[in-house]
C-alpha positions as CSV (number, residue, x, y, z in Angstrom):
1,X,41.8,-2.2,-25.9
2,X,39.8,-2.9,-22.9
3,X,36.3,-2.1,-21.5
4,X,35.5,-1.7,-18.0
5,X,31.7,-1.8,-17.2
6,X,30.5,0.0,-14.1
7,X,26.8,-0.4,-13.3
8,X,25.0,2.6,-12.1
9,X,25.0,4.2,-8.9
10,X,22.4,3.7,-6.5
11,X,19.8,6.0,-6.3
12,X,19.8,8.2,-2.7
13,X,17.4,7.6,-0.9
14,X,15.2,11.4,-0.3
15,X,15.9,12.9,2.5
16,X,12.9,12.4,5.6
17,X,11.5,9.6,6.2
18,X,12.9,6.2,5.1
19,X,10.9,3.4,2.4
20,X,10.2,1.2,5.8
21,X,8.4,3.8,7.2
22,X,6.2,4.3,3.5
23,X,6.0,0.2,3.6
24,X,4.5,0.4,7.2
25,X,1.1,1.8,6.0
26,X,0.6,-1.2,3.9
27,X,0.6,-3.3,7.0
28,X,-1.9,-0.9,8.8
29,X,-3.9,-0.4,5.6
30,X,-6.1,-3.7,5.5
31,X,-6.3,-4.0,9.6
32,X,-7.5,-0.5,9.1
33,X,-10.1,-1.0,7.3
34,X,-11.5,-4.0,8.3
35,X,-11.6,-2.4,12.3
36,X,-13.6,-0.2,11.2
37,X,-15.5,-1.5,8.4
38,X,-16.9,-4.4,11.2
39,X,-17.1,-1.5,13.8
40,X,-19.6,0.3,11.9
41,X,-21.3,-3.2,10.8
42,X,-21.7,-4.4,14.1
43,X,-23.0,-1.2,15.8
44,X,-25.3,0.1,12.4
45,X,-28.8,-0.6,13.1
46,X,-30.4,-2.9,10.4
47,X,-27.3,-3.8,8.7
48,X,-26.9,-7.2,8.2
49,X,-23.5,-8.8,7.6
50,X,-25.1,-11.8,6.1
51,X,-26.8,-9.7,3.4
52,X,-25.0,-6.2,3.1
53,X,-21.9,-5.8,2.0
54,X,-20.1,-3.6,3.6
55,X,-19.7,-0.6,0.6
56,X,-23.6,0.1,1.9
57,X,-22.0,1.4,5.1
58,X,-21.2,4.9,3.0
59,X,-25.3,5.3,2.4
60,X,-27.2,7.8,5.0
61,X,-26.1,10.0,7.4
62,X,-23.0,8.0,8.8
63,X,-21.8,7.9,5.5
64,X,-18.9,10.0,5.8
65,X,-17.1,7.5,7.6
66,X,-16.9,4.3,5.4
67,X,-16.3,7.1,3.1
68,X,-13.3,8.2,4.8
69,X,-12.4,4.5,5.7
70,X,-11.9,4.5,1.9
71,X,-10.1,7.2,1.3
72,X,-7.5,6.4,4.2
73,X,-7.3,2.8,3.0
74,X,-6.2,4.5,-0.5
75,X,-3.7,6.8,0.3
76,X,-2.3,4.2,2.9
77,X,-2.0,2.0,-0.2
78,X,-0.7,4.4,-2.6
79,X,1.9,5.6,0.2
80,X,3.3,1.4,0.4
81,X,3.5,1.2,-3.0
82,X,5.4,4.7,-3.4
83,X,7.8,2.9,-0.2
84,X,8.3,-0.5,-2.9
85,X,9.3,1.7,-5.5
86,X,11.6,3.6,-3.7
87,X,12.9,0.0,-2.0
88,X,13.3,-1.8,-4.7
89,X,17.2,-1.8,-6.0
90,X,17.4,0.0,-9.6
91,X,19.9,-1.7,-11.6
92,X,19.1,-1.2,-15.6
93,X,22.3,-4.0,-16.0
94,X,20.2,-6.8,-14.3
95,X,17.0,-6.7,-15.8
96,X,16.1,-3.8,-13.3
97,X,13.2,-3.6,-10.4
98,X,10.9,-7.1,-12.6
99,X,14.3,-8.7,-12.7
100,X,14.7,-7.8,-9.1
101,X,11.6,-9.2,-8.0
102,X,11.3,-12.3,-10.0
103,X,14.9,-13.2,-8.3
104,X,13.5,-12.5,-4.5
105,X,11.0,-14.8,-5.1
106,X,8.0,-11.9,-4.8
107,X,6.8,-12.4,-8.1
C-alpha cells in the first residue's frame, strides 16, 4: 500500500488589488505621520518640541488634524498588515505562516 501526500493548494489571491499594493501603505504610514506630525509642531504657536509631545497636537481647535493623522496612520497600518497576511505563503505541512517567517529570517 502506498501514500502519496499532497500539500494544499495555494490560496488565490482576491481579485483587485494585489498584497504589494496593501504592503505599500506600511511604507507611507510612519513618513505620514511624522510629515505632518512635525508640520503641525513647527507651525503651532507655543508648542514646544523640547517639552510637548506631539499627542498634545490633537488639544484645541486644530485638533481635528493630529486627530485624523491618527486615524490615517491606523488604517494605513491595519491595511499592511491585512497585505502580510494575505502575502505570506499558507502551508499547514510546514509549520505554516510562524514557520514561514522564522525560515525568511523576519522573525
Amino acid at each position: 500500500m502506498s501514500c502519496q501526500l499532497t500539500s494544499p493548494a495555494a490560496r488565490p489571491v482576491a481579485a483587485g488589488r494585489p498584497p504589494s499594493s496593501l504592503l505599500g501603505f506600511g511604507v507611507v504610514a510612519g513618513p505620514l505621520y511624522v510629515t505632518v506630525a512635525l508640520a503641525q509642531a513647527l507651525t503651532r504657536e507655543g508648542f514646544d518640541l523640547a517639552r510637548h509631545p506631539w499627542s498634545f497636537l490633537a488639544n484645541g481647535d486644530l485638533g481635528w488634524i493630529q486627530t485624523a493623522n491618527f486615524a490615517v496612520t491606523a488604517l494605513a497600518t491595519i491595511a499592511c498588515a491585512v497585505g502580510l497576511r494575505a502575502a505570506c505563503p499558507r502551508d499547514a505541512a510546514r509549520g505554516g505562516r510562524r514557520a514561514w517567517w522564522a525560515r525568511s529570517g523576519r522573525a
